[in-house]
TITISE-254725 format. One record per residue (C-alpha): x negated, y negated, z negated; residue in three letters. Coordinates in nm, 2 decimals, padded with zeros to 4 digits, m for minus. Layout:
// TITISE-254725
X; Y; Z; ALA
...
This chain:
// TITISE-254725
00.00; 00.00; 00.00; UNK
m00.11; m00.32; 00.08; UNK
m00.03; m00.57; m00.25; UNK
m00.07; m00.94; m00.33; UNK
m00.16; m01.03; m00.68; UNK
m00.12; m01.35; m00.79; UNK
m00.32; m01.50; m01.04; UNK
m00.60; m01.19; m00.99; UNK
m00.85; m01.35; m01.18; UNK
m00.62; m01.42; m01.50; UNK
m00.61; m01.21; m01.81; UNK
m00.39; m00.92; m01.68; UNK
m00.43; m00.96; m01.34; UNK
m00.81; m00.87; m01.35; UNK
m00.70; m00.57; m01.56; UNK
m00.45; m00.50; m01.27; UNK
m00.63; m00.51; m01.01; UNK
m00.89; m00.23; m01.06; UNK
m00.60; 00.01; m01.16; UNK
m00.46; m00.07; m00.82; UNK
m00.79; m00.06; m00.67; UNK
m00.82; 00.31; m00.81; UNK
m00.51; 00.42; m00.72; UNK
m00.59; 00.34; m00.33; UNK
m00.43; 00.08; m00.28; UNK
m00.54; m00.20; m00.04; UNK
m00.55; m00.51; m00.29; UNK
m00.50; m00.90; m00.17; UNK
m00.64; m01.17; m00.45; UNK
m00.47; m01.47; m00.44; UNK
m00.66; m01.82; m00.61; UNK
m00.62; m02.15; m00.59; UNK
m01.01; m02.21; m00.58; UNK
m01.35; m02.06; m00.40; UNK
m01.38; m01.76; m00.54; UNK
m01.75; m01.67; m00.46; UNK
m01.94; m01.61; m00.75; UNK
m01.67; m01.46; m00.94; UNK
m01.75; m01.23; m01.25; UNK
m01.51; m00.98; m01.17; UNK
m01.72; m00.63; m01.08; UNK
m01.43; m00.59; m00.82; UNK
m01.42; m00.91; m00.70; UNK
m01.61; m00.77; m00.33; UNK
m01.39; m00.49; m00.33; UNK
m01.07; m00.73; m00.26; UNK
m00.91; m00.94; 00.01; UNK
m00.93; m01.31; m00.14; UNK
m00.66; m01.54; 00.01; UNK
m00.68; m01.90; m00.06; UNK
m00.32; m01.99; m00.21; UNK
m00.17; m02.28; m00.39; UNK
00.17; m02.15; m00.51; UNK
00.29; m02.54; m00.51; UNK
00.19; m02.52; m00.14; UNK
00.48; m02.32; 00.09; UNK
00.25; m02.26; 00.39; UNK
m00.03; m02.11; 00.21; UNK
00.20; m01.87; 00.01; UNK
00.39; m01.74; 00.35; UNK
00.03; m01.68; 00.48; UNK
m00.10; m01.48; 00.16; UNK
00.25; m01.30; 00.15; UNK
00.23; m01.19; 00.51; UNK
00.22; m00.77; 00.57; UNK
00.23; m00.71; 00.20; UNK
00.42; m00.39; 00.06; UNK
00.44; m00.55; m00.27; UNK
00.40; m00.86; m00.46; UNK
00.30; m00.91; m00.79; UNK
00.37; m01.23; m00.96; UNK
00.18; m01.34; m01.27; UNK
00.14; m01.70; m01.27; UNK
00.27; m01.98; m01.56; UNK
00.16; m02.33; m01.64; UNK
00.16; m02.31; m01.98; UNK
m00.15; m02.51; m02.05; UNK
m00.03; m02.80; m01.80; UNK
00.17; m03.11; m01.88; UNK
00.58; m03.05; m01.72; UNK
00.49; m02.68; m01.67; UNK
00.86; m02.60; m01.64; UNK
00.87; m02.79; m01.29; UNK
00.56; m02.70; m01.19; UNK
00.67; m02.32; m01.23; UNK
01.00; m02.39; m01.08; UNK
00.83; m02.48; m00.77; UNK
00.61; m02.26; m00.80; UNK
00.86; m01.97; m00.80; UNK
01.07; m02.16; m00.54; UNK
00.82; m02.12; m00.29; UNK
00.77; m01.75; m00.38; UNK
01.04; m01.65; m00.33; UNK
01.13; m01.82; m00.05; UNK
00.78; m01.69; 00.10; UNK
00.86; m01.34; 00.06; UNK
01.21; m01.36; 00.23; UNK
01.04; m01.53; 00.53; UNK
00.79; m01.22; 00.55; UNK
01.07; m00.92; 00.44; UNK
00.82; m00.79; 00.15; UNK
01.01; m00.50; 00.03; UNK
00.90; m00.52; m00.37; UNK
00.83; m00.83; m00.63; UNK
00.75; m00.74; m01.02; UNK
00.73; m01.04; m01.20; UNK
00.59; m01.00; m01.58; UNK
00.79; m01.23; m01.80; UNK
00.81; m01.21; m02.19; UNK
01.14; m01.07; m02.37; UNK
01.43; m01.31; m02.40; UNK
01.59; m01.33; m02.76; UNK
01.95; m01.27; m02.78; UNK
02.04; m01.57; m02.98; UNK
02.02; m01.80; m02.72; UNK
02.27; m01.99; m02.85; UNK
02.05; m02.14; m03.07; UNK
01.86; m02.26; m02.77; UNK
01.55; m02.15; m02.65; UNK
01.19; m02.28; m02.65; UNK
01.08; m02.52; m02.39; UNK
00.84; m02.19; m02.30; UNK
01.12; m01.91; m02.31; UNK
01.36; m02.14; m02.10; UNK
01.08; m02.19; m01.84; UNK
01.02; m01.82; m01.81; UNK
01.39; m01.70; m01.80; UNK
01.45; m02.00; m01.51; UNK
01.19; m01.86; m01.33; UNK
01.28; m01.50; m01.38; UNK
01.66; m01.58; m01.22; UNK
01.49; m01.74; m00.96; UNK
01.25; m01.43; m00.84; UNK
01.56; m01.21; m00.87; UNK
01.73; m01.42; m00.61; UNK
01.48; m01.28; m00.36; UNK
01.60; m01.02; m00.11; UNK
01.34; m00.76; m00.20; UNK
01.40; m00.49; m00.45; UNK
01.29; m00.72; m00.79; UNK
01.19; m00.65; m01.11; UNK
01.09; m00.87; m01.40; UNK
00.91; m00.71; m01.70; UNK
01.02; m00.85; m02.03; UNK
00.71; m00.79; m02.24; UNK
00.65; m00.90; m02.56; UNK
00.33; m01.01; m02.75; UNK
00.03; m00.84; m02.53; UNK
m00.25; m00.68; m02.77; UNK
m00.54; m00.68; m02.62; UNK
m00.92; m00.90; m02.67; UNK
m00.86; m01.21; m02.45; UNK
m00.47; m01.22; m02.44; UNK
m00.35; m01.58; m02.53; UNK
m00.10; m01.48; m02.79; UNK
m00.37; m01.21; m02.95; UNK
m00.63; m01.43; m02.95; UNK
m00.41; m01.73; m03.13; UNK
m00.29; m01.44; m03.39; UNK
m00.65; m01.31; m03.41; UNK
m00.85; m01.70; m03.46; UNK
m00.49; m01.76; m03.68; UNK
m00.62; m01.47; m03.93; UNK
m00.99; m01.56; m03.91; UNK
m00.95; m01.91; m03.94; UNK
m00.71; m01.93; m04.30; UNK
m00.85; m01.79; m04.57; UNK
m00.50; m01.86; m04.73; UNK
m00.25; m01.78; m04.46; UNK
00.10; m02.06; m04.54; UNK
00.37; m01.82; m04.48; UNK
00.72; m02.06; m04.39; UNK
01.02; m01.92; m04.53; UNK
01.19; m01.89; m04.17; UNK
00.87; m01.68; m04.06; UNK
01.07; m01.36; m04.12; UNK
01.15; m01.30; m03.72; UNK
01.06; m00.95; m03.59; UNK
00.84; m00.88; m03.26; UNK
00.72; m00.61; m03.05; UNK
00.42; m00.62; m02.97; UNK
00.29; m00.41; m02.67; UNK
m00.07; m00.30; m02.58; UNK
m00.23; m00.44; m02.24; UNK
m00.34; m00.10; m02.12; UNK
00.04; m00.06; m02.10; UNK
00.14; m00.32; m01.94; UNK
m00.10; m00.27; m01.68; UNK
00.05; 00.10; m01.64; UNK
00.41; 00.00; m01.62; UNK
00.32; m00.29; m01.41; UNK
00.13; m00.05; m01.18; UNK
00.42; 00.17; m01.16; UNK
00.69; m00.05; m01.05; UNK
00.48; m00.17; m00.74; UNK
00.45; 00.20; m00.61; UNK
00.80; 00.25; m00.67; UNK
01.07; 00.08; m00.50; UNK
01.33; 00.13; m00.69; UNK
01.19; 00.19; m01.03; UNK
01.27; m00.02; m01.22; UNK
01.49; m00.30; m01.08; UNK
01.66; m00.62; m01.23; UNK
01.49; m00.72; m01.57; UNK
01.37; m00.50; m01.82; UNK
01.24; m00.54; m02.13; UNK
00.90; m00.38; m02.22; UNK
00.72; m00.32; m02.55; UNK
00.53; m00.09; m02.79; UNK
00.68; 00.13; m03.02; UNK
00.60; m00.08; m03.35; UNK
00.86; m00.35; m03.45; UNK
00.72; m00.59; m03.71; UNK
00.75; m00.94; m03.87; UNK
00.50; m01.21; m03.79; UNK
00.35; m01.19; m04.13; UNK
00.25; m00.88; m04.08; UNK
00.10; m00.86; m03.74; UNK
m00.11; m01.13; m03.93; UNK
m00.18; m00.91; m04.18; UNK
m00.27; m00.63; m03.96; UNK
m00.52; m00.79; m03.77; UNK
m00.67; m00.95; m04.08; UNK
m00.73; m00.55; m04.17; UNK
m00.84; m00.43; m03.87; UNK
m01.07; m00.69; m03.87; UNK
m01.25; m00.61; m04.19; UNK
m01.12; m00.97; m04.32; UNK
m00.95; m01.03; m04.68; UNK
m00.66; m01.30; m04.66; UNK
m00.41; m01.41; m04.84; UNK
m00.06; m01.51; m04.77; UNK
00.12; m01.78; m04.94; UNK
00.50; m01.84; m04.89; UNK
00.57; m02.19; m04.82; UNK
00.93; m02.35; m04.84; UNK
01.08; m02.44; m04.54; UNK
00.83; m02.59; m04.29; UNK
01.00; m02.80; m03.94; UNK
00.85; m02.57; m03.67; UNK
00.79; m02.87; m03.46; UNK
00.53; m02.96; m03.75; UNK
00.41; m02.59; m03.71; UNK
00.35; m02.64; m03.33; UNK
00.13; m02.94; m03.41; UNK
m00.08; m02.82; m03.68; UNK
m00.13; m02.47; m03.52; UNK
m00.40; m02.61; m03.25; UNK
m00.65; m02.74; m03.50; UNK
m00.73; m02.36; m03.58; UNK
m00.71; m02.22; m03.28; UNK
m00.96; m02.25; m02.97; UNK
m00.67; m02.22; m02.72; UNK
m00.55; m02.48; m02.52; UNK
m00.34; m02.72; m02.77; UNK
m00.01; m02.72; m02.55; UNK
m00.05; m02.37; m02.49; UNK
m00.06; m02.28; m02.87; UNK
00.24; m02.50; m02.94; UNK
00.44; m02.40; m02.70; UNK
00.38; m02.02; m02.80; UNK
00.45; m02.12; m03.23; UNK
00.76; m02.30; m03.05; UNK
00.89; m01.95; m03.01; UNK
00.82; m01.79; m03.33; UNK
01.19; m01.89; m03.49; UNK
01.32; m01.61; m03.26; UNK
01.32; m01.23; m03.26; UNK
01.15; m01.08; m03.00; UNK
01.18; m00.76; m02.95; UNK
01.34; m00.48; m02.69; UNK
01.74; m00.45; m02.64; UNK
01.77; m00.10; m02.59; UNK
02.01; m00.12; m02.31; UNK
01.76; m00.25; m02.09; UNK
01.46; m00.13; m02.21; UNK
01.22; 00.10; m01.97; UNK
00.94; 00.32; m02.06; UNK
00.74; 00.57; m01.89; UNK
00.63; 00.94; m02.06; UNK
00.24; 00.89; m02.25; UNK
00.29; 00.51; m02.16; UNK
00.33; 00.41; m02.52; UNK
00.01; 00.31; m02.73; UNK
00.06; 00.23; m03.14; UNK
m00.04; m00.11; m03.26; UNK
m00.27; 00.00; m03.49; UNK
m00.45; 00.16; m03.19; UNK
m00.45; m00.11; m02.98; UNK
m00.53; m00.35; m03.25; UNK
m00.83; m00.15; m03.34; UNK
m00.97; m00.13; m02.93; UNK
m00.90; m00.51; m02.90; UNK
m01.12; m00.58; m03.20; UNK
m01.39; m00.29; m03.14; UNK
m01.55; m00.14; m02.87; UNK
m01.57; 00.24; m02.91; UNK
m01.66; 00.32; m02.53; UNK
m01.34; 00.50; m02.53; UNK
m01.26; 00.42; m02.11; UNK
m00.92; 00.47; m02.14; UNK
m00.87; 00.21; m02.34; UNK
m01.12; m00.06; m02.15; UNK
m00.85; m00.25; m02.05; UNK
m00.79; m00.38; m02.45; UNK
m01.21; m00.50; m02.44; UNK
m01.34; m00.85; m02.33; UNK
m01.40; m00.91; m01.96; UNK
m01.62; m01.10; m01.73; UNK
m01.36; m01.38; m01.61; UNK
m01.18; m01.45; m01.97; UNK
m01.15; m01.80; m02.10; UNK
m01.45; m01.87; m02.30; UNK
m01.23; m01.95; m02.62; UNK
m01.15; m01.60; m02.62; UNK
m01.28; m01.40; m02.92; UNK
m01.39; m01.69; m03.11; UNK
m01.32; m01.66; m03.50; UNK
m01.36; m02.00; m03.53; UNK
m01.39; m02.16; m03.92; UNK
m01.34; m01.78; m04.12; UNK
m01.64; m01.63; m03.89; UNK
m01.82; m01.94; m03.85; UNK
m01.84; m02.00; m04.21; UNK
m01.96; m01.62; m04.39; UNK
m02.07; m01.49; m04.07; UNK
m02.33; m01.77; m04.02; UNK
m02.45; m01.82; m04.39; UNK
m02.56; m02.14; m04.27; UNK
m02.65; m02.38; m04.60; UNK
m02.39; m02.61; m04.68; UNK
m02.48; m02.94; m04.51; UNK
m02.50; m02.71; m04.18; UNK
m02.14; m02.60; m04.29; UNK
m01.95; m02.92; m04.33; UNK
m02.08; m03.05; m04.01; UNK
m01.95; m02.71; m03.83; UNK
m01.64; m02.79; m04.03; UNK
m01.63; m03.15; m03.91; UNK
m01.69; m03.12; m03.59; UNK
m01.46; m02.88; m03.55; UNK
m01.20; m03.07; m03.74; UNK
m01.28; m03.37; m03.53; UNK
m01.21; m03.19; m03.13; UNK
m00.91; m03.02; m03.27; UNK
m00.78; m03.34; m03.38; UNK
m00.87; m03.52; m03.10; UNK
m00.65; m03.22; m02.92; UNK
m00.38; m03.25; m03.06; UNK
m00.39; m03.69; m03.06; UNK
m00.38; m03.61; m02.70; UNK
m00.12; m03.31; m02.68; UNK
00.10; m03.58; m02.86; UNK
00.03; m03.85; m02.62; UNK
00.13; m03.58; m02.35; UNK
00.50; m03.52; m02.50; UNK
00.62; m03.77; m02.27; UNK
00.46; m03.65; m01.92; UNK
């Protein structure tokens, strides 16, 4: 099969890619820059295609001849992201009606069921986008997933630099919602899966590991795998929009990204078993897949869970908790570790604020 993978040289698309790659399948690589140079040991066994998604010519031409299409691409980290991705799938699918692709999996994250009580700026930009990819004429699916585990995953690596950073971990009161987390070698498999297969699934499904557990004690759970002793504190009720704003200045990720992710946290996320699809031995425990995103053991089958040429360089960074006892630097070395890093988080988040209104 010849399949188009957007965003190839993000965090699961360069996981995807040499699955496909192994399977037999004749792989096209879309990105929006030059990709020579890239770190990816695959990277020369690809087609690259030059492709800006907010560009309708360029996504025809990378969609052309393709079997399947895989779509894994968000702005998250940019300012008005929910237009930019409204466009973005627009001219996707529009593309791959032009070109009569038979098959487009779209990953997406799971959709609470209280939506009611409105959704997060992010959930609402990845459900729009969702309706709009299943407007296509090709046999669509969107997986649902929920957190992905895995070294190098956005939402692990928040939780993980969360549990590193806070010594005392503030637990608010409303922090009580369940998730689901699932394990990146997983959602490489299922993903894999439903491009080979037509039909299976189709529509949205919802995608996650078997283990169903509050935030607190993922938290906890990664502070343990970790070797790391922490403490958590309940809090009275804390706004989450003052959540959101503190969240960035222990966390390396990109400061919108991180508050738009704590954004969500007031809402369960986990499978609705109507709609939820699995596949036999495709179903990895969280305390395994915490344990291979934190360790290497040179297990192979579980490679996809390690760090990878090609991931953000904030990735893996334990910031203050690491930097502090790992280091055992003397103490004026400390507090200017801790003030410099106080100071560019800040300076983050002065300028996520000034962003609000882009």
């Amino acid at each position: 099969m010849r399949i188009v993978v957007t965003g190839a040289r993000g965090y699961i698309g360069s996981r995807l890619v040499p699955v496909l790659l192994e399977r037999g399948h004749d792989v096209v690589a879309t990105a929006t820059s030059d990709p020579s140079g890239s770190p990816h040991p695959w990277a020369d066994r690809v087609t690259w295609v030059r492709m800006d998604l907010l560009e309708p010519a360029q996504v025809r031409d990378a969609v052309r001849g393709a079997d399947a299409v895989c779509y894994l691409v968000h702005a998250l980290d940019r300012p008005g992201f929910a237009d930019l991705d409204r466009r973005a799938a627009t001219a996707m699918r529009e593309a791959v009606d032009a070109a009569g692709v038979p098959r487009l999996v779209y990953l997406s994250g799971l959709v609470p069921d209280r939506r009611g009580d409105g959704l997060s700026a992010h959930l609402a930009s990845r459900l729009e986008v969702e309706e709009i990819l299943l407007a296509a004429s090709a046999s669509t699916t969107s997986l649902r997933a929920g957190v992905v585990l895995g070294a190098g995953s956005t939402s692990f690596e928040i939780i993980r630099q969360m549990a590193s950073a806070l010594l005392v971990q503030p637990v608010p009161s409303w922090l009580t919602t369940r998730i689901q987390p699932i394990g990146v070698g997983d959602v490489v498999a299922l993903l894999a899966h439903a491009l080979e297969h037509r039909d299976d699934p189709v529509g949205a499904r919802d995608v996650g590991g078997p283990d169903v557990v509050r935030y607190p004690d993922l938290l906890a759970a990664v502070a343990r795998e970790a070797r790391l002793l922490r403490i958590q504190l309940p809090t009275p009720p804390v706004p989450v929009s003052l959540v959101s704003l503190a969240a960035p200045l222990f966390s390396a990720a990109p400061p919108r990204t991180v508050a738009s992710l704590v954004a969500s946290l007031r809402h369960d996320m986990v499978c609705d078993p109507a709609r939820t699809w699995t596949l036999p031995g495709v179903s990895t425990p969280l305390r395994t897949a915490l344990r291979a995103s934190l360790r290497d053991d040179g297990d192979p089958a579980l490679a996809a869970y390690r760090s990878a040429p090609g991931d953000p360089v904030w990735t893996g960074e334990r910031l203050l908790g690491e930097r502090l006892t790992g280091l055992r630097l003397p103490m004026p070395a400390v507090a200017r570790s801790v003030a410099l890093t106080a100071e560019q988080r800040a300076r983050d988040v002065i300028g996520l604020l000034r962003g609000r209104g882009d």
